[in-house]
C-alpha positions as CSV (number, residue, x, y, z in Angstrom):
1,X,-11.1,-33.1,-69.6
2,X,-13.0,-32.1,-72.5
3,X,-16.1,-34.1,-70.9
4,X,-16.8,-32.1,-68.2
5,X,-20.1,-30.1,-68.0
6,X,-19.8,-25.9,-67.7
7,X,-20.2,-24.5,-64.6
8,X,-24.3,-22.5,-64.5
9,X,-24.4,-18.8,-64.1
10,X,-25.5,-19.3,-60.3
11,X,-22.3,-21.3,-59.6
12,X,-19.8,-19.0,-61.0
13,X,-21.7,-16.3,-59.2
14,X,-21.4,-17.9,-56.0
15,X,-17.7,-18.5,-56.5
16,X,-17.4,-15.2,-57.2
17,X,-19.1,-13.6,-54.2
18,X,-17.3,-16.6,-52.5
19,X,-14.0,-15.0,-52.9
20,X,-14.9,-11.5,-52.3
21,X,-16.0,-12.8,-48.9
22,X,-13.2,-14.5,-48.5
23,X,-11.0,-11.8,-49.0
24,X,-12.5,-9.2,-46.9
25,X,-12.6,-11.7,-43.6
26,X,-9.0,-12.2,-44.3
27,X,-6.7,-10.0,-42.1
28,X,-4.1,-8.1,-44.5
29,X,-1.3,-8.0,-42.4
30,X,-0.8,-11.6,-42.1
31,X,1.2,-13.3,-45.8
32,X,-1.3,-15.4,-47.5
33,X,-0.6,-19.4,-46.6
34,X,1.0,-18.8,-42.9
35,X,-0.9,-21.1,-40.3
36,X,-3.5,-19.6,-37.7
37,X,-1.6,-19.6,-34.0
38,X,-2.9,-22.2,-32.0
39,X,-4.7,-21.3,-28.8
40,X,-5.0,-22.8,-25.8
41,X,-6.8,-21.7,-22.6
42,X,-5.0,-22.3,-19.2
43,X,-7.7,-21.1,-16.6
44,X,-10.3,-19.5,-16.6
45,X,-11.2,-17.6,-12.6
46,X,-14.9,-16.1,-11.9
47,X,-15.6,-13.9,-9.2
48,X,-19.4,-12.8,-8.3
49,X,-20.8,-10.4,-5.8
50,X,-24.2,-10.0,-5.1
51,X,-25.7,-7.5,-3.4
52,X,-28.8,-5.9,-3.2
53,X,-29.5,-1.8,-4.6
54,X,-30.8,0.6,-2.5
55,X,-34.3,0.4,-4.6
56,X,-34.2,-2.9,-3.5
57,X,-33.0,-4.7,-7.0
58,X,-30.8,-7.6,-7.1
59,X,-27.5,-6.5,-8.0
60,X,-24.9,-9.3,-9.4
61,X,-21.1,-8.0,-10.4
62,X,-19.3,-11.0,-12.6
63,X,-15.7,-10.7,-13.3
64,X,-14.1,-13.0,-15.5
65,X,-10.6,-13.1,-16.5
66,X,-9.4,-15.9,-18.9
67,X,-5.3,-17.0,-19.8
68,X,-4.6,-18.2,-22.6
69,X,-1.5,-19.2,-24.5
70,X,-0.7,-18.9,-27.9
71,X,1.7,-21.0,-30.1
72,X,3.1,-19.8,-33.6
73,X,3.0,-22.4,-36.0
74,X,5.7,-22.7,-38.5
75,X,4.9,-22.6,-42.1
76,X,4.5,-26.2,-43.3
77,X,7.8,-27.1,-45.7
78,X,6.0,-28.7,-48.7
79,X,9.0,-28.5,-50.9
């Protein structure tokens, strides 16, 4: 591949910052290469009261409680 054309100064920069990035997003407990979990969401439940404050502003109390499931992936075998 003696043909190819050098990278410029601004690519390798941006490689550069690129993986600096990219390492500090990574989480260091998990080994490098090992799959994300997938994740699924089974239900998702709302409840909402409204009432109305003693001042005589609209009060509105959400709660929202989501369940999801997670699957391990195995490590692809690309042996």
């Amino acid at each position: 591949m003696p043909d190819e054309k050098p990278k410029s100064l601004m690519r390798n920069l941006g490689q550069f910052f690129g993986h600096i990035a990219h390492g500090i997003k990574a989480d260091a407990a998990k080994p490098p290469g090992q799959p994300e979990p997938r994740t699924q969401e089974v239900r998702r439940d709302v409840e909402e009261h409204e009432e109305t404050a003693p001042d005589g502003r609209k009060v509105i109390v959400r709660r929202t409680t989501i369940e999801e499931i997670e699957v391990e992936q195995k490590p692809s075998d690309a042996g």
